[in-house]
N, C-alpha and C positions, 0 to 999 in steps of 0.2 A: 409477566413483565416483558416487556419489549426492549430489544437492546440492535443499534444499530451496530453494525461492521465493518469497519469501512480500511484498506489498504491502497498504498502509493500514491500519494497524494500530488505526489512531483512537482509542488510550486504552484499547483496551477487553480490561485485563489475561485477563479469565478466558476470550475467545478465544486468546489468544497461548499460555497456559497449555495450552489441550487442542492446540494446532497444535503445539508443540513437543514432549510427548509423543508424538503422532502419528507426526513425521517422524523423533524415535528409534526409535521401533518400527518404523520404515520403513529404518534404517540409513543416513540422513544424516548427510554429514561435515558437511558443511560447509552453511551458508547465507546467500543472498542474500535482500537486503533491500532493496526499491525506495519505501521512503518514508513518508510520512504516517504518522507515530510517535504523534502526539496528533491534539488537536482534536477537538469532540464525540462525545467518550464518557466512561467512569467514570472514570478510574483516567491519566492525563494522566501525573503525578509518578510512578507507578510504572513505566510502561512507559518514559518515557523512562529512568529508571534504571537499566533493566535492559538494554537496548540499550547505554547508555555504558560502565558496569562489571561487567554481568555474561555479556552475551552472548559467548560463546566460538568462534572459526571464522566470525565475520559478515562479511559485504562489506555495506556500509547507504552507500545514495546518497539525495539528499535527494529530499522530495515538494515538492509545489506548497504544502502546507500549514505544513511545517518551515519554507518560506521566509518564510512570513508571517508565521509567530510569530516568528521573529530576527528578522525585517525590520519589527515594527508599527510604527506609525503611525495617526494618528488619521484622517489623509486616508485612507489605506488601510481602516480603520473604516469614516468614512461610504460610500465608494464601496460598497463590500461590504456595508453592511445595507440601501442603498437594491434592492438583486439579492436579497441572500440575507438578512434578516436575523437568521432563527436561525441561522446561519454567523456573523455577526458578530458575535453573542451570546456562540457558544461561543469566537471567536476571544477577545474581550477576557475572558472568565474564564479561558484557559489562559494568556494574555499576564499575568495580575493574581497566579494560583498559582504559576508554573513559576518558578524557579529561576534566576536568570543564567546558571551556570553547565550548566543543562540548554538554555535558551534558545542561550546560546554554541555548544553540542556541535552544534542542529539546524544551524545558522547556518552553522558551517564544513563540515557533510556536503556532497559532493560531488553535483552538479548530474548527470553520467551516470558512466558507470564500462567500459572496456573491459579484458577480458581472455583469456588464454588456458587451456581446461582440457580436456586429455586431447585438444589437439589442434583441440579447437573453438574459433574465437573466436566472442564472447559481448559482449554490450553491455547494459549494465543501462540503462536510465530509468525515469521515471514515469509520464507520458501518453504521448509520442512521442519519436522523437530530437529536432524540431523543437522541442517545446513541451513543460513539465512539467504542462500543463494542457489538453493536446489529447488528443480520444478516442480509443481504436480500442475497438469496439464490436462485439458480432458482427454477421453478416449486413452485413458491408459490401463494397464492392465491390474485386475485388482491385487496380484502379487506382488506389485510392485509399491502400490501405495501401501499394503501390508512390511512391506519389507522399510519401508521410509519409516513410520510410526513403531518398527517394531520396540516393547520396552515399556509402553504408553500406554497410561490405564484412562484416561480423559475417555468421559464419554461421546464429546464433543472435541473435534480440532481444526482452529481457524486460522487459514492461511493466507498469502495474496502472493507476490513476487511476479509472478508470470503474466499479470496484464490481463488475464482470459477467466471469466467466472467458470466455474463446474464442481463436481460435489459426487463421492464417494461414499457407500455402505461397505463396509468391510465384514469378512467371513467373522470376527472378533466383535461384533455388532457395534462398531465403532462408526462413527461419521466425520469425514473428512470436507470439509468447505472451502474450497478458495473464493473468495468475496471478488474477483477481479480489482478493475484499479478505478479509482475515483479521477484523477488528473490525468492517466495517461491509457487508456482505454484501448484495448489492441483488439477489438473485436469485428473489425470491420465498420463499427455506425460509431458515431461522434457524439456519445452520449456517454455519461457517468456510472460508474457501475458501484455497488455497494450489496449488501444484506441484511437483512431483520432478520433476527433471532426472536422468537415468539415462546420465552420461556411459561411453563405453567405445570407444576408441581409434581417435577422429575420430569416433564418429558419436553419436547419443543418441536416448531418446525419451523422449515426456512423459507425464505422469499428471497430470491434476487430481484434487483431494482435496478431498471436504468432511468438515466434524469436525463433531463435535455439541460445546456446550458450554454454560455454563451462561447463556443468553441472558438467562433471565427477571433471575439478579441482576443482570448486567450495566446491565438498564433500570432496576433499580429506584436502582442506583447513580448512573448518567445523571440520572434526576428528582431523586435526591435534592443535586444539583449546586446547583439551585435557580434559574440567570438564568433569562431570558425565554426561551421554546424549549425547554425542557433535555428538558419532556413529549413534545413533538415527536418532541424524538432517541430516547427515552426509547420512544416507539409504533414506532417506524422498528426498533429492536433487534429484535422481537417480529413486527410484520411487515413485511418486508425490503422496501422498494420503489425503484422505478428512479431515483433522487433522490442528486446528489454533488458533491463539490468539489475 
């Protein structure tokens, strides 16, 4: 069974549009979903709608960013525009647009996700098991992705946070994945990123995927949002740089 993976979606519908096309043509059932549904990108109100009532077949656990939109706060504001402040920008226009009931849905998603499929266990999060805001990054040291997962019996562990796809074996025969990001792509090329999971009875292997999609409206979308920053995020769609939240 084929299962897409897909992380950080950041609003930004007309990615999500050509990844799901994609991963039909690709013959996925089913798909996981590791988070960051809005925030700085176009289209906030449609992508979370589409995840609550029309996504079909999803597992969706929550990102580091769904929790701040349920969870805002003004203290949580200032902290975050003193560090980031076009992050706190886009934070309090999707807190000002979004909908109770879509802010509600991010709010109650689940923080990790463990399951079983075709024999593998599988552990969904966002940055790490420890943190929904800690990296794994490539070129890192395998003691370190060791030391993040330590506790963790998943044969499989799917992550996103960091914008940048890469993928760990561990001395524990453990496999580590970050999916990169679907909307906000920090790789350098202005393309989509995602994974197939190619389960088949206990074992699997991976594929990353990038999509081409219509990036330029995406940005003009983003600018046309209008806070402080918006042009920032707006340059960032167009050329992808190593820069996240």
């Amino acid at each position: 069974m084929k299962v897409a993976v897909i992380s950080d979606i950041h609003a930004n519908f007309q990615a999500l549009e050509s990844v799901i096309a994609d991963y039909q043509m690709q013959g996925c059932e089913k798909v996981f979903c590791l988070g960051d549904l809005a925030m700085a990108g176009p289209q906030p109100r449609l992508v979370v709608d589409y995840v609550m009532n029309k996504a079909e077949n999803w597992t969706t656990i929550q990102g580091n960013t769904d929790k701040m939109i349920s969870g805002f706060s003004l203290k949580m504001y200032d902290k975050l525009h003193d560090e980031y402040p076009v992050m706190a920008n886009a934070l309090l226009d999707d807190v000002d647009i979004l909908e109770q009931d879509k802010k509600d849905f991010l709010g109650s998603l689940p923080a990790r996700k463990e399951l079983v499929v075709e024999g593998v266990t599988v552990l969904l999060v966002h940055g790490s098991p420890r943190r929904n805001n800690e990296d794994i990054l490539p070129n890192m040291r395998i003691s370190e992705v060791q030391e993040m997962i330590e506790g963790e019996t998943a044969n499989l562990i799917l992550c996103g946070h960091t914008h940048v796809p890469c993928g760990y074996q561990t001395l524990t025969k453990q496999t580590v994945v970050n999916v990169g990001s679907v909307g906000r792509p920090m790789t350098g090329v202005p393309k989509a990123n995602y994974a197939i999971i190619d389960f088949n009875n206990g074992t699997f292997t991976v594929e990353h995927r990038e999509v081409e999609y219509d990036y330029l409206l995406a940005a003009e979308l983003v600018r046309a949002r209008e806070f402080e920053g918006a042009v920032e995020l707006s340059d960032q769609l167009v050329m992808p740089i190593l820069r996240h939240l």
